[in-house]
C-alpha positions in Angstrom: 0.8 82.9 -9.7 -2.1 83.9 -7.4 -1.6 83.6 -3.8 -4.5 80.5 -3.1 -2.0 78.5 -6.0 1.2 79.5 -3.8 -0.7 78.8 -0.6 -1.6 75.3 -1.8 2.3 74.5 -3.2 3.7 76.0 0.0 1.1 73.5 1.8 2.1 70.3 -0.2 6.0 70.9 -0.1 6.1 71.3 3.9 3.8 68.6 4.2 5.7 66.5 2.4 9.3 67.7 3.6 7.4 67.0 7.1 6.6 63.2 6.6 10.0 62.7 5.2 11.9 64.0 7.8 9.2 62.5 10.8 9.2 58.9 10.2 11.3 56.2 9.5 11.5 52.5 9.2 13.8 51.0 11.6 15.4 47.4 11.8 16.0 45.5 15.4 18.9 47.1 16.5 17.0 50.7 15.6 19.0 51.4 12.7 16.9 53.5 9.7 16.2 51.7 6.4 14.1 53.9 4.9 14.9 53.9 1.0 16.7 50.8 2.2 16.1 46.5 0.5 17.1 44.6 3.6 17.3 40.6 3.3 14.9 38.2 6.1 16.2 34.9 6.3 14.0 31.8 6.8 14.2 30.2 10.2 11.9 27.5 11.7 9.5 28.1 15.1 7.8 25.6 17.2 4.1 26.1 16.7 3.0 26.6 20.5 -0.6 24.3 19.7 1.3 21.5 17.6 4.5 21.8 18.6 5.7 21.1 15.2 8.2 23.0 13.3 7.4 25.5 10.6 9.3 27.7 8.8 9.1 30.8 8.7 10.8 34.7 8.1 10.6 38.0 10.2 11.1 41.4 9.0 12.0 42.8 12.3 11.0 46.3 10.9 9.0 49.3 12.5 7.4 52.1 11.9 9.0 54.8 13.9 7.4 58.0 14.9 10.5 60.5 15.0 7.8 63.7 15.6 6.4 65.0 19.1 3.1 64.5 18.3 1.0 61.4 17.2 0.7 60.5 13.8 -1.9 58.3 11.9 -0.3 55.8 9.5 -1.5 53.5 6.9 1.0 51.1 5.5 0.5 49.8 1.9 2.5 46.3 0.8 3.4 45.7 -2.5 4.2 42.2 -3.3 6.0 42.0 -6.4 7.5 38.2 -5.8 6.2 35.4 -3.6 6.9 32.1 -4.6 5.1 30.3 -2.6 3.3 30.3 1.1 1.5 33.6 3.0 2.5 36.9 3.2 1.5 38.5 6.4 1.8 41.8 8.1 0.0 43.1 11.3 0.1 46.8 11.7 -3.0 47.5 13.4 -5.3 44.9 12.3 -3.6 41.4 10.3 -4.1 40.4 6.8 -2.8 37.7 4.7 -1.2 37.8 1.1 -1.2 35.0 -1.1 -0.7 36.5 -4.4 1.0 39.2 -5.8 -0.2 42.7 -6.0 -0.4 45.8 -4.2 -2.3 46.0 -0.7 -4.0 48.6 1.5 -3.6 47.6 5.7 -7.5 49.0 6.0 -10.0 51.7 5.8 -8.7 53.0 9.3 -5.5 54.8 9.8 -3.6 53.7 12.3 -1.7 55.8 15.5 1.6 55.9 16.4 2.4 57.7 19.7 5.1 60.7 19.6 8.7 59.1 19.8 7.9 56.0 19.9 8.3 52.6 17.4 5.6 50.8 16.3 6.3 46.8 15.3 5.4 46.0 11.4 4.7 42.8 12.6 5.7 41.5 9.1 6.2 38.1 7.9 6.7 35.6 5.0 5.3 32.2 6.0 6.6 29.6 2.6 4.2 26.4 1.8 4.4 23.4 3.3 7.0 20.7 1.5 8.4 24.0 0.2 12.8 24.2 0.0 13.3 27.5 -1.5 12.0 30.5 -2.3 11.8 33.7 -1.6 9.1 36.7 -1.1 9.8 40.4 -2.5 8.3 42.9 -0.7 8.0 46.8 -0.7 6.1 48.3 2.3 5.4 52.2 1.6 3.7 54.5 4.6 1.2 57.4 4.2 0.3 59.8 6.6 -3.6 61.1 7.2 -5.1 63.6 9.4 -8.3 61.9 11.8 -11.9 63.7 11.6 -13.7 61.4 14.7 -15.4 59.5 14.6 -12.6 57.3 12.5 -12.5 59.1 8.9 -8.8 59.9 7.6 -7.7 62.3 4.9 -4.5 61.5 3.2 -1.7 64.3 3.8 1.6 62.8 2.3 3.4 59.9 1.4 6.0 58.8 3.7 9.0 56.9 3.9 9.6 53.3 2.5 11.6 49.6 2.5 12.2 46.6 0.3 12.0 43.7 2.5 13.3 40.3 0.4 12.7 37.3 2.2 14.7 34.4 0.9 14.1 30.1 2.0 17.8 28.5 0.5 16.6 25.5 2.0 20.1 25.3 4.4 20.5 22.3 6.0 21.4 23.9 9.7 18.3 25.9 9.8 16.7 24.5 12.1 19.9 25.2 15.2 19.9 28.9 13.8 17.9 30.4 17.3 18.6 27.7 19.6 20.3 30.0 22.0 17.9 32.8 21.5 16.5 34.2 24.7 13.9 36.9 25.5 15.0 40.0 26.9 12.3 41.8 26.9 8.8 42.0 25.5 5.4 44.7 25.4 2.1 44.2 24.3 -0.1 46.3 21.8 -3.6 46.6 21.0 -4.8 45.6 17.4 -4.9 49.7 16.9 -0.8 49.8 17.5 -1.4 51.3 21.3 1.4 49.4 23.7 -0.9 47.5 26.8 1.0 47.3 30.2 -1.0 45.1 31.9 -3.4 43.3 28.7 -6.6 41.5 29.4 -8.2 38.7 27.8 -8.2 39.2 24.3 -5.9 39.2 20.7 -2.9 41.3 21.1 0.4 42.0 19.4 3.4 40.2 22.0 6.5 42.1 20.4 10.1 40.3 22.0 13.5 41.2 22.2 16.1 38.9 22.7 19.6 38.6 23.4 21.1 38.9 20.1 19.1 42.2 19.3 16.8 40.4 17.3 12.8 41.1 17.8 10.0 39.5 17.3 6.3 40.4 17.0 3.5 37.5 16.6 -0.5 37.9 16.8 -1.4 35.7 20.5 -4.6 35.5 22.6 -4.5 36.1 26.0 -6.9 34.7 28.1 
């Protein structure tokens, strides 16, 4: 074995020993679920414009940084069930799923500070006039070195979660948060960067409330 072929094994097991060991998907409570299926239950949420109900089911996951130095992330999400409604997920920029299939978050990796969590964001939104279902989803993260201006080489495969969120159509649904309260919330850019004081524009509003549960919805600050 010559020593460029050693070299280039050497390079590929520590890279990949060093995204396993770097990162980890974490639930609300900070708990790691890498390699993990973790069940989202269904609950319903007043729209703030219509103030109707709609239903709809959190991951609560993120992507955790475990490292001392920034990394650059792309999550892909591979639907493999969804039996009605919208998958979404907003991990840097948002997109929408309505079919099954395999999807990249973007061209553009995105960065996650040094010790720090980033929210997935994650959701399963079923149809309207829709009882039951449920939405099967694996999310996978890949790791990618940055050559500015905003081109990304892929480095190694990181960790991933099954996420399977289930609509049984229970009856007391609707009561499940009604003594939820917000403890705590923080603001991120659409690049994953936590804002302490955001201006007007789109941001991710991540909550925390009192039963550990979190929260993380697109909203527009004006």
């Amino acid at each position: 074995m010559n020593k460029f072929l050693l070299i280039t094994v050497f390079t590929i097991l520590y890279t990949s020993a060093f995204a396993a060991n770097t990162a980890q998907f974490v639930d609300a409570n900070g708990n790691d679920v890498s390699g993990k299926t973790v069940e989202a239950f269904v609950s319903t949420e007043e729209n703030p414009l219509t103030q109707e109900l709609t239903y709809v089911a959190y991951s609560n996951l993120s992507f955790k940084n475990t490292e001392n130095e920034d990394a650059f992330v792309k999550i892909t999400s591979n639907i493999s069930e969804l039996s009605n409604g919208t998958h979404q997920i907003c991990f840097g920029s948002c997109i929408y799923h309505d079919k099954v299939g395999e999807y990249s978050q973007g061209a553009n990796a995105v960065p996650v500070a040094a010790n720090s969590a980033m929210p997935l964001a994650a959701e399963w939104i079923p149809a309207d006039g829709a009882t039951s279902g449920q939405c099967v989803v694996e999310y996978k993260a890949a790791f990618f070195s940055e050559t500015p201006p905003f081109s990304y080489e892929y480095l190694a495969d990181g960790p991933s979660v099954k996420v399977i969120y289930k609509f049984d159509g229970s009856g007391g649904i609707n009561n499940l948060h009604a003594d939820r309260k917000v403890v705590a919330e923080s603001y991120y850019d659409l690049l994953g960067c936590q804002i302490e004081n955001p201006n007007s524009g789109i941001y991710i509003k991540r909550m925390i409330y009192n039963d550990g549960s979190v929260k993380a919805v697109k909203v527009h600050v004006k």
